[in-house]
Backbone as CSV, one residue per row, in Angstrom:
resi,resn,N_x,N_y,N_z,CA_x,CA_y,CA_z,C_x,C_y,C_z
1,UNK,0.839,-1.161,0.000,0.000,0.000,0.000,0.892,1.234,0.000
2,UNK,0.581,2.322,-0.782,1.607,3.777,-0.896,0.499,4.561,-0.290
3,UNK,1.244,5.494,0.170,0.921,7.042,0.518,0.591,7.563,-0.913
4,UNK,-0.646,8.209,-1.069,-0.877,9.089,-2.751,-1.049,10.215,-1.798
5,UNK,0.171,11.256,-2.574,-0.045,12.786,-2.219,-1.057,13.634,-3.522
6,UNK,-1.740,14.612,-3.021,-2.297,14.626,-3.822,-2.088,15.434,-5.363
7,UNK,-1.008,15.720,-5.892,-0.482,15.843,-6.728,-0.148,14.804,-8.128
8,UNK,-0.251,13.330,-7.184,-0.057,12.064,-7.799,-1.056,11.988,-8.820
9,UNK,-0.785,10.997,-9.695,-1.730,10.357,-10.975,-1.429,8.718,-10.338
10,UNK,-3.044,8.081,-11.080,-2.633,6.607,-11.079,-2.485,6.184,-12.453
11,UNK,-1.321,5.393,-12.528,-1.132,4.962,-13.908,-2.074,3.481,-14.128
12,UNK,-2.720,2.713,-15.085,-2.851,1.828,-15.459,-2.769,1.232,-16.705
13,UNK,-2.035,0.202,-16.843,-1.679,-0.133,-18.155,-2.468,-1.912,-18.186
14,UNK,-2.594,-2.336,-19.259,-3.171,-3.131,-19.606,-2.693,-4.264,-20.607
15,UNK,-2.812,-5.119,-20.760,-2.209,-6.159,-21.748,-2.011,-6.215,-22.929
16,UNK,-3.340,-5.058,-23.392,-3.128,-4.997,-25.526,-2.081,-3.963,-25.287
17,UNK,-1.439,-3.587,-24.141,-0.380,-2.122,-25.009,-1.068,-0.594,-24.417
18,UNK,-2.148,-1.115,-23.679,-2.848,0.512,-23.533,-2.697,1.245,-22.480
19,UNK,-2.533,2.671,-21.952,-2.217,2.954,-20.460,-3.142,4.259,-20.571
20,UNK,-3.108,4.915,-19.532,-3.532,6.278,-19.070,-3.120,6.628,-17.661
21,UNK,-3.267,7.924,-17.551,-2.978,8.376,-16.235,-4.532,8.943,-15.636
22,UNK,-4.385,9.134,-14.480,-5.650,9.188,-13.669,-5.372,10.106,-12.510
23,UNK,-6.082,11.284,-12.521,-5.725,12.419,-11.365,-6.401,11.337,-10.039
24,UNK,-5.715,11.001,-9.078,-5.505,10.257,-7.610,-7.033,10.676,-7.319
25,UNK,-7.632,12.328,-7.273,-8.315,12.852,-6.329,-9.518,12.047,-7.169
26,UNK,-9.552,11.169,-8.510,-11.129,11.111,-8.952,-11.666,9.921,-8.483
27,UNK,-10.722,8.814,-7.339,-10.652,8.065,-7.028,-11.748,7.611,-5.357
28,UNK,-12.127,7.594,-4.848,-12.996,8.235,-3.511,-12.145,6.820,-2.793
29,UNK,-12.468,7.203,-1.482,-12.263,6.207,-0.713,-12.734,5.034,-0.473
30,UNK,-12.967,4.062,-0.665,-13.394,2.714,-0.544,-13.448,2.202,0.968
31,UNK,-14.813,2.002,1.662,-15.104,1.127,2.949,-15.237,-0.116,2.128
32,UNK,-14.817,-0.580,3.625,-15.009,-2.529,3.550,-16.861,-2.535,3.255
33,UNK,-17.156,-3.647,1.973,-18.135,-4.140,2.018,-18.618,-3.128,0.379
34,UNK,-17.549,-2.129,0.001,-18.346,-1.148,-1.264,-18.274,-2.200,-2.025
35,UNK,-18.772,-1.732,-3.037,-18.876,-2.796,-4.780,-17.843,-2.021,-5.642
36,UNK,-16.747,-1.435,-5.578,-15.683,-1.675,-6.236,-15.367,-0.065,-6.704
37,UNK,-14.678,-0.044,-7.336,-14.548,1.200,-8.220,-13.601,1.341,-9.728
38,UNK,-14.587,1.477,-10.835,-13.735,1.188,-12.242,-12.861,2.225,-12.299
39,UNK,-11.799,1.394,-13.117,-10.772,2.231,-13.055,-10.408,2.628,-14.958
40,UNK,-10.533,1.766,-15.416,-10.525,1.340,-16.752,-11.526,0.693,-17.870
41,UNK,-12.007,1.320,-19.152,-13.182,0.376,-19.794,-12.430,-0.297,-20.099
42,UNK,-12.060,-1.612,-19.745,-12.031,-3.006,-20.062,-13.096,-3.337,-21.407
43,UNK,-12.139,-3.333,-22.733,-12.931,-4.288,-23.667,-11.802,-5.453,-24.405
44,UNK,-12.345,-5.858,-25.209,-11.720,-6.961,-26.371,-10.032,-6.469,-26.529
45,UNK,-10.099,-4.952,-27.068,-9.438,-4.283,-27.511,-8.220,-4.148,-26.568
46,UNK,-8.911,-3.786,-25.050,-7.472,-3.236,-24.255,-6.769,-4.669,-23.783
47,UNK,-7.833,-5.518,-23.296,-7.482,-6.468,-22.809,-7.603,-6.249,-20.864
48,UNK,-7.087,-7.199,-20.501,-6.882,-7.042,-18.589,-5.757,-5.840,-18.469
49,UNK,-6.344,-5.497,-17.159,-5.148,-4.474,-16.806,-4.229,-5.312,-15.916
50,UNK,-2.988,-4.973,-16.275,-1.566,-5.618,-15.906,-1.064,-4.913,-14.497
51,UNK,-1.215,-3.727,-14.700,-0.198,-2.951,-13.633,-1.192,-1.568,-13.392
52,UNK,-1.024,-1.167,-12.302,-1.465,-0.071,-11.654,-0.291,0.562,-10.554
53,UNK,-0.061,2.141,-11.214,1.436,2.539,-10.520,0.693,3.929,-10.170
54,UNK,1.147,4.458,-8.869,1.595,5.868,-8.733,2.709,6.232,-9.455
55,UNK,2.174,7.380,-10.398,3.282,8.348,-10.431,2.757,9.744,-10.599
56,UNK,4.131,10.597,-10.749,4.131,12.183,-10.869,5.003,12.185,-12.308
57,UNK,4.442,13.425,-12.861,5.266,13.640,-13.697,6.279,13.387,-14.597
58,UNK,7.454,13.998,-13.370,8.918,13.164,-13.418,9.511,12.267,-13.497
59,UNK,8.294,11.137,-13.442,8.623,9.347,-13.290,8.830,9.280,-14.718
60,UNK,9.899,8.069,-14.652,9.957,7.231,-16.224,9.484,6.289,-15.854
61,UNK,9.186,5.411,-17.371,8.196,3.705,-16.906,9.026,2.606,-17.678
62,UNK,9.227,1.487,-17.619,9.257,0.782,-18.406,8.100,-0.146,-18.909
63,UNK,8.015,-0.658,-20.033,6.768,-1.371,-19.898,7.592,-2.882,-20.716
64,UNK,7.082,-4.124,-20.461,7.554,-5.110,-20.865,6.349,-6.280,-21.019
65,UNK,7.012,-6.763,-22.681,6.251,-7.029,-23.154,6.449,-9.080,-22.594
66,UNK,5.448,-10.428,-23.131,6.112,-11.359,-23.175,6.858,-11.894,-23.762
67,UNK,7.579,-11.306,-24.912,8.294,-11.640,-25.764,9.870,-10.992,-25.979
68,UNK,9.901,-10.466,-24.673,10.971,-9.317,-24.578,11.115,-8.352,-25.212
69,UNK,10.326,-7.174,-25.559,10.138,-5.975,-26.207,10.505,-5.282,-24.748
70,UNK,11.132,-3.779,-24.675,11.016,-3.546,-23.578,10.948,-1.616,-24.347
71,UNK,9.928,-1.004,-24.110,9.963,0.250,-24.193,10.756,1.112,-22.612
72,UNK,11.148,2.429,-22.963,11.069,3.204,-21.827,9.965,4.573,-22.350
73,UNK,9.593,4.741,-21.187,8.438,6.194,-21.395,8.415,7.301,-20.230
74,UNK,8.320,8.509,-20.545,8.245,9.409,-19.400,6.663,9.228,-19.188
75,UNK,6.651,9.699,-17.955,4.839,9.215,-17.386,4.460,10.618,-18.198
76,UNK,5.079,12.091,-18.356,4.736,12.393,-18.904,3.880,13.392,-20.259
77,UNK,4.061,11.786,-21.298,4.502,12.021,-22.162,2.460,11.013,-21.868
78,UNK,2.389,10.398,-21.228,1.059,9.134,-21.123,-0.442,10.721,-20.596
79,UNK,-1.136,10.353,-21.346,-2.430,11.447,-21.349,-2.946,10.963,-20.145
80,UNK,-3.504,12.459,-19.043,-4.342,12.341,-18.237,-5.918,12.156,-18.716
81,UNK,-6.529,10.989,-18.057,-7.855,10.482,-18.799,-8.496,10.516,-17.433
82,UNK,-9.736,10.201,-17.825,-10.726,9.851,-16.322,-10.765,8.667,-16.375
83,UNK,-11.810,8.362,-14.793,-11.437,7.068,-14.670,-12.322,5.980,-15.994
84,UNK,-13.594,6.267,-16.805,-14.067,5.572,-17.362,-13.352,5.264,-18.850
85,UNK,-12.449,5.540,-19.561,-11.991,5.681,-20.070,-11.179,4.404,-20.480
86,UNK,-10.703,4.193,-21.910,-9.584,2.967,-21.986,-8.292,3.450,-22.512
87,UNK,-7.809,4.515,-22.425,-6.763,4.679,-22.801,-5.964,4.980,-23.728
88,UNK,-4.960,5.297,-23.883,-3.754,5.108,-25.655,-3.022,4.240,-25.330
89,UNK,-2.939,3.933,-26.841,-1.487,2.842,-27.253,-0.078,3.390,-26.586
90,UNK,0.220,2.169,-25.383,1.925,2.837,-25.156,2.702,2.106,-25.807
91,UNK,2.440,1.061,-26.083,3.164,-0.245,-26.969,2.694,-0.651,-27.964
92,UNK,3.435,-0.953,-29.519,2.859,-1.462,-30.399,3.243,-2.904,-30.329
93,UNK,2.386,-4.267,-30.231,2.466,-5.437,-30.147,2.156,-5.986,-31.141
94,UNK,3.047,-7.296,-31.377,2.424,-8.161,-32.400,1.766,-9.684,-32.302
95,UNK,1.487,-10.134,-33.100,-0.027,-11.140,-32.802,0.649,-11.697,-31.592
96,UNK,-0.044,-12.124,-30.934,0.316,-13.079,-29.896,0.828,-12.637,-28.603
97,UNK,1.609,-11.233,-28.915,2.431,-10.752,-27.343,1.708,-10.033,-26.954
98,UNK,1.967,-10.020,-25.461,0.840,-9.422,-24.318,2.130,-8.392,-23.323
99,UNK,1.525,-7.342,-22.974,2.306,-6.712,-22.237,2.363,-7.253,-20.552
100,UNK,3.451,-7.637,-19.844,3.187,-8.375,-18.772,4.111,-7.683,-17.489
101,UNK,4.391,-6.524,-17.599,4.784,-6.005,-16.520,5.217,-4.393,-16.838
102,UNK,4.977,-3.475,-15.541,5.603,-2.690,-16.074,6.310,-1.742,-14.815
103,UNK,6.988,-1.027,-14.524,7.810,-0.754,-13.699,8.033,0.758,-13.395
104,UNK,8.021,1.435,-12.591,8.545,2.910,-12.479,10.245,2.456,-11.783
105,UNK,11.255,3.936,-12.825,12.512,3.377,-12.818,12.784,3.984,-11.392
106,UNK,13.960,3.685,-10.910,14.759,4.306,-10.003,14.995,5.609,-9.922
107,UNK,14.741,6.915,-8.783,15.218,7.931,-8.997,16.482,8.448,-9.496
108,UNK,16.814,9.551,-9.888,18.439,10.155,-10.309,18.613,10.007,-9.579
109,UNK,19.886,10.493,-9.022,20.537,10.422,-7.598,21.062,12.111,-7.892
């Protein structure tokens, strides 16, 4: 579990290649027992969502594919969307590969 300051975005990326960012505040708080809260339109197209990251700005991402494709991306450079929304292409994939992880890098020092 992270601390989200409220400056943060939530990233989510998904298996066809698709991501968006998400202002933290459109998110409400969740009690035990709610029925959930969408984060992503899930269709044919995007596929499952893979990864869900805090970031700001300044973050870079990697995203990795199953076939060893490995992009790098500034967060951004990834469009702020709402939460109903499915996203843009961060990865172009070909038949068969699925995006299966994705990572915020290490700070500069």
């Amino acid at each position: 579990m992270e601390a989200v300051a409220p400056h943060t975005q939530i990233l989510t990326v998904t298996a066809n290649g698709y991501g968006k960012r998400t202002q933290a505040a459109e998110y409400r708080i969740q009690n035990r027992g709610g029925s959930g809260i969408f984060t992503v339109k899930r269709t044919q197209k995007t596929g499952d969502v893979i990864g869900i990251k805090t970031v700001v700005d300044e973050d870079e991402l990697m995203v990795i594919s199953n076939k060893g494709k490995i992009i790098r991306l500034r967060a951004v450079d990834i469009p702020v969307q709402g939460r109903s929304t499915q996203g843009v292409r961060l990865i172009t994939l070909e038949e068969g590969e699925r995006v299966v992880a994705v990572a915020r890098l290490a700070e500069k020092e």
